[in-house]
MARDRENLUM-996236 format. One record per residue (C-alpha): residue number from 1; residue in three letters; x, y, z. Coordinates in nm, 2 decimals. Layout:
N
@k=NUM	r=Ala	east=X	north=Y	up=Z
...
This chain:
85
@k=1	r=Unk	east=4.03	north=6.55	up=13.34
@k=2	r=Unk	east=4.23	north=6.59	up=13.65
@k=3	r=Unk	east=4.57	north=6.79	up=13.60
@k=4	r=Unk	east=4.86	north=6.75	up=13.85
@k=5	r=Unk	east=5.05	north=7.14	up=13.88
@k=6	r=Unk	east=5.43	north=7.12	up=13.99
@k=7	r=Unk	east=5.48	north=7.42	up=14.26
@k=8	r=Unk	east=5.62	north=7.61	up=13.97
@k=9	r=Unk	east=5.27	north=7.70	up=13.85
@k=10	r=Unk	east=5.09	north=7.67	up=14.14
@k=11	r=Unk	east=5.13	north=8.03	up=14.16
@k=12	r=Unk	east=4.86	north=8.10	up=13.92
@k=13	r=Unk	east=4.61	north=7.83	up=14.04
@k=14	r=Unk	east=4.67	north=7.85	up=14.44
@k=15	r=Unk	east=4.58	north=7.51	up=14.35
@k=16	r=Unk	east=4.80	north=7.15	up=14.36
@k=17	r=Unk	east=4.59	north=6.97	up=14.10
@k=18	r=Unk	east=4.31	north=7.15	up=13.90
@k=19	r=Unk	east=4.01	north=6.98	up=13.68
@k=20	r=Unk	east=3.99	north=7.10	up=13.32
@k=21	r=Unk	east=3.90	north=7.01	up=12.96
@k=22	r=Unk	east=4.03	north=6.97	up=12.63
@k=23	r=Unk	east=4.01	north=6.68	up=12.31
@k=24	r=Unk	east=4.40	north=6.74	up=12.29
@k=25	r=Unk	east=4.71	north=6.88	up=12.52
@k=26	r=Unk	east=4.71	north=7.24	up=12.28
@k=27	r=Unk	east=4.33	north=7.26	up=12.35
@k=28	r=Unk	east=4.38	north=7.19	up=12.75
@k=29	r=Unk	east=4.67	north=7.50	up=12.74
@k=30	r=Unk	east=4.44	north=7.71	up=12.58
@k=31	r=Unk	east=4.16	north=7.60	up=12.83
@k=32	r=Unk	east=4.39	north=7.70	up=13.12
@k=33	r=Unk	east=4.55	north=7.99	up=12.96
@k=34	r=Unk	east=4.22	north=8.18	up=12.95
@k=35	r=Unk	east=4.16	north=8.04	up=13.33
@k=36	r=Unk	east=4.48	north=8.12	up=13.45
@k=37	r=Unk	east=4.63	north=8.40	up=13.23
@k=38	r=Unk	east=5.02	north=8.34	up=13.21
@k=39	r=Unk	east=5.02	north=8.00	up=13.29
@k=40	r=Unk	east=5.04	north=7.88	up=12.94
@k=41	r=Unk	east=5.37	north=8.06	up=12.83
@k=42	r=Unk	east=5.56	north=7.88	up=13.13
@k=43	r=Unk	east=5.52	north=7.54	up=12.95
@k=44	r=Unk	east=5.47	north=7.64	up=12.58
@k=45	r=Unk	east=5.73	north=7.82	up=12.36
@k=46	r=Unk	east=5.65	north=8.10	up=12.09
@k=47	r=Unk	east=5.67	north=7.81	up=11.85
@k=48	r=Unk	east=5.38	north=7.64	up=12.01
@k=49	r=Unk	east=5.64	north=7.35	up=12.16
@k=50	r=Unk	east=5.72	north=7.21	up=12.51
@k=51	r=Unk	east=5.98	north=7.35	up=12.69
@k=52	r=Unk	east=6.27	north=7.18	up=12.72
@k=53	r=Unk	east=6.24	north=7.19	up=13.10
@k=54	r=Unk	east=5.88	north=7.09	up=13.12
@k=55	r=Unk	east=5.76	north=6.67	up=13.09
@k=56	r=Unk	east=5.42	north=6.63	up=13.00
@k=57	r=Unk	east=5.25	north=6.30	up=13.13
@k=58	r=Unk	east=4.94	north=6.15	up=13.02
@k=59	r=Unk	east=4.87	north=5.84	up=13.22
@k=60	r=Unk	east=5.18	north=5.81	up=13.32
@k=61	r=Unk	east=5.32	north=5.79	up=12.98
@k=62	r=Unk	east=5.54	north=6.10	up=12.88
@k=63	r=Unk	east=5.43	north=6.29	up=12.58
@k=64	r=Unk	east=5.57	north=6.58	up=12.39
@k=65	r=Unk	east=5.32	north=6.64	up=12.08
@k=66	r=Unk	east=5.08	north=6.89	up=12.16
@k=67	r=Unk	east=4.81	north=6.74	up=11.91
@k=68	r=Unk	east=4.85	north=6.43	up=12.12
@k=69	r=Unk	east=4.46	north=6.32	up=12.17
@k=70	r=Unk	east=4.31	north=6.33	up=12.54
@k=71	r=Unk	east=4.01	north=6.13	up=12.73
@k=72	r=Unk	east=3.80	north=6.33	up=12.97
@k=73	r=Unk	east=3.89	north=6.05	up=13.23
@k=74	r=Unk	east=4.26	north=6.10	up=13.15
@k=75	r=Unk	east=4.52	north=6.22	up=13.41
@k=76	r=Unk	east=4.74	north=6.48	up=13.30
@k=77	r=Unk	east=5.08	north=6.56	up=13.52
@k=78	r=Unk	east=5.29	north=6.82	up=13.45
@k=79	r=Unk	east=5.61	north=6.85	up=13.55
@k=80	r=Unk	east=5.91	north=7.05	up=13.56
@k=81	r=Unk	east=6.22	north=6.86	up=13.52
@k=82	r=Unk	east=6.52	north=6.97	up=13.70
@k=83	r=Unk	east=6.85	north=7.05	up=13.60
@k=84	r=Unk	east=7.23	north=7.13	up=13.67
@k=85	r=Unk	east=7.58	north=7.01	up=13.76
């Protein structure tokens, strides 16, 4: 599947949008964790959630469950959401 990297983590790829697998989001982190060491503990927490500042989107549609089920034809975007006052 085709990922879409915000400039945050672009860092660790050197890449804008990367191709990689996994049957759900947890198994894609994992999948790009051991490709791109680091990269994994910018989006997920120590208790294996989102971050609060980071929108996952899977077809367009935002998802936050880490068990949620992915298509090797499916377009994954993450992004970092902004904040402040």
């Amino acid at each position: 599947m085709k990922v879409l990297l915000p400039s945050a983590l672009r860092s660790y790829t050197g890449e804008t949008q990367i191709t990689a697998v996994g049957a759900t989001l947890n198994e894609l982190f994992a999948e790009l964790e051991r490709r791109y060491p680091g990269l994994r503990f910018r989006v997920v927490d120590e208790q294996n959630q989102l971050r609060p500042n980071m929108r996952i989107f899977v077809n367009g549609l935002g998802v936050r469950e880490l068990d949620h089920a992915l298509q090797p034809s499916d377009f994954v975007a993450i992004v970092l959401a902004l904040s402040g006052g």
